[in-house]
ChimeraX commands (.cxc) that place a marker at each C-alpha (Angstrom):
marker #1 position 95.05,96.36,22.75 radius 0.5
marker #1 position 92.61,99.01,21.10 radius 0.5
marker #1 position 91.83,102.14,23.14 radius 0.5
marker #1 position 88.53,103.34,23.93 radius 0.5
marker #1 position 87.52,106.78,23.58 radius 0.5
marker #1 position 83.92,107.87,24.15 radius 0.5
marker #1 position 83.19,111.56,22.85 radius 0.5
marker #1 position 80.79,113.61,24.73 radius 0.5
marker #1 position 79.04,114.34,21.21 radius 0.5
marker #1 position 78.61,110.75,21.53 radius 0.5
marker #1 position 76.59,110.36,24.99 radius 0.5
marker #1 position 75.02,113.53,24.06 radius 0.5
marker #1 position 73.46,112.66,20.94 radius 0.5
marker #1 position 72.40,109.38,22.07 radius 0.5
marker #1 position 70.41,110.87,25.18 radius 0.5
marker #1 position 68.95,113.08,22.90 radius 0.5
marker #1 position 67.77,110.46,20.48 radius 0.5
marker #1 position 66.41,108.22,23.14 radius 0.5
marker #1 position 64.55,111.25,24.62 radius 0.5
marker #1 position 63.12,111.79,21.09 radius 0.5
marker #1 position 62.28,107.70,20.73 radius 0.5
marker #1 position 60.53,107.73,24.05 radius 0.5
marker #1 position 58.45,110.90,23.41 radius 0.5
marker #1 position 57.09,108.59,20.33 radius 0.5
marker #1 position 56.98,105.52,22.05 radius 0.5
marker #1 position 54.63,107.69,24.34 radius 0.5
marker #1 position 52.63,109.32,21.63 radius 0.5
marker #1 position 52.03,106.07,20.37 radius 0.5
marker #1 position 50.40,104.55,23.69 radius 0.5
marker #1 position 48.65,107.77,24.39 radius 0.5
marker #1 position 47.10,108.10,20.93 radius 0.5
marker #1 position 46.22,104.53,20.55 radius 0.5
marker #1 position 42.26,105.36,19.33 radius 0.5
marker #1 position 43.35,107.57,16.32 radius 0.5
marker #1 position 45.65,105.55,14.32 radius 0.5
marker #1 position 47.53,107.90,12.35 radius 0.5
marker #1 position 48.85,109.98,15.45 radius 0.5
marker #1 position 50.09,106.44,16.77 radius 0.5
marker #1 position 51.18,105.22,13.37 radius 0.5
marker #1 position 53.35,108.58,13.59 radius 0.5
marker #1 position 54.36,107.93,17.36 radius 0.5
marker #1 position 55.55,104.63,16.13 radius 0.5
marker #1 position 57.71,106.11,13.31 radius 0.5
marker #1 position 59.02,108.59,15.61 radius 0.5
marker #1 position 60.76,106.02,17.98 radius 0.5
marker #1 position 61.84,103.95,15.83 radius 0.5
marker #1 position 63.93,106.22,13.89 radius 0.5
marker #1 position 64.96,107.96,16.81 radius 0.5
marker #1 position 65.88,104.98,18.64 radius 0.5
marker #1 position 67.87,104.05,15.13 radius 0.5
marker #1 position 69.44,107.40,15.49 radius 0.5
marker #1 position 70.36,106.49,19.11 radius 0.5
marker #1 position 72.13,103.35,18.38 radius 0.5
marker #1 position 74.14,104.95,14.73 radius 0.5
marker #1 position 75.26,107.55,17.39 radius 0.5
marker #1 position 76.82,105.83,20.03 radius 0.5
marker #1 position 78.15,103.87,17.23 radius 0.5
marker #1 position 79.97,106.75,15.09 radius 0.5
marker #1 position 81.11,108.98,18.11 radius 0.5
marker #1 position 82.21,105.61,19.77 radius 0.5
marker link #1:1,2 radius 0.2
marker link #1:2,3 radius 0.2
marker link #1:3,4 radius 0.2
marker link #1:4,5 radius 0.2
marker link #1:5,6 radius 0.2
marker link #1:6,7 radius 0.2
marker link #1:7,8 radius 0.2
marker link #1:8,9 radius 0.2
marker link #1:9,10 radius 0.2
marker link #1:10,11 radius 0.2
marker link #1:11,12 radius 0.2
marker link #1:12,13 radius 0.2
marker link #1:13,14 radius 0.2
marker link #1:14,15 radius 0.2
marker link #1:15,16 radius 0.2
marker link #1:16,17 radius 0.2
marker link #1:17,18 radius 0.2
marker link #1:18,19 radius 0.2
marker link #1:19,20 radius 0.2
marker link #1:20,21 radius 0.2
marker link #1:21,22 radius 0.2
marker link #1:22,23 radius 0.2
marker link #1:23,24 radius 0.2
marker link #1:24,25 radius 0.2
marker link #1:25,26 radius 0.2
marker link #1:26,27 radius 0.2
marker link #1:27,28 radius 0.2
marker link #1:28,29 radius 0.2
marker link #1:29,30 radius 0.2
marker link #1:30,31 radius 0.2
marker link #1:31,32 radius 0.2
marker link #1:32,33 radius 0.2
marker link #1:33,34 radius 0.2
marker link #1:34,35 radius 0.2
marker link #1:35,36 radius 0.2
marker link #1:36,37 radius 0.2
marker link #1:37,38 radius 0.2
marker link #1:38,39 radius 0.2
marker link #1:39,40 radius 0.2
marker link #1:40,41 radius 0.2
marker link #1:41,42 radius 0.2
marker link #1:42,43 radius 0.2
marker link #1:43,44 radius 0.2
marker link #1:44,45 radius 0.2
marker link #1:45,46 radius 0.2
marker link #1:46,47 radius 0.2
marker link #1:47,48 radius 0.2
marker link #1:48,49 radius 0.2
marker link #1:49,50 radius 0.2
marker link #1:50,51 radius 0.2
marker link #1:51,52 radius 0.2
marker link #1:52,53 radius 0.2
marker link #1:53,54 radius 0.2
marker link #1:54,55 radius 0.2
marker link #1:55,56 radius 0.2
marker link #1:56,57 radius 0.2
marker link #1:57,58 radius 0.2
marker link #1:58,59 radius 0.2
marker link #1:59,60 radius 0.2
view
């Protein structure tokens, strides 16, 4: 049976990165009328919410 050992680098980067992805997700709805500031809102959470998902995976 494998073992299962979360890190706390783990947890803690991936609340950080989802913090980050909803701050753009936010952005983005908030700064719908001028499209590059929700262009950039967009790009924000998506790579942060990639960044949440690569951390939980590495620090697993």
């Amino acid at each position: 049976m494998a073992a299962s050992n979360a890190s706390e680098k783990g947890i803690g980067l991936t609340v950080l990165f989802v913090v980050f992805a909803l701050a753009g997700a936010l952005t983005m709805g908030l700064g719908a009328e001028d499209h590059l500031l929700a262009g950039l809102g967009f790009a924000v959470a998506v790579g942060a919410g990639s960044l949440a998902v690569a951390a939980g995976h590495v620090y697993a």
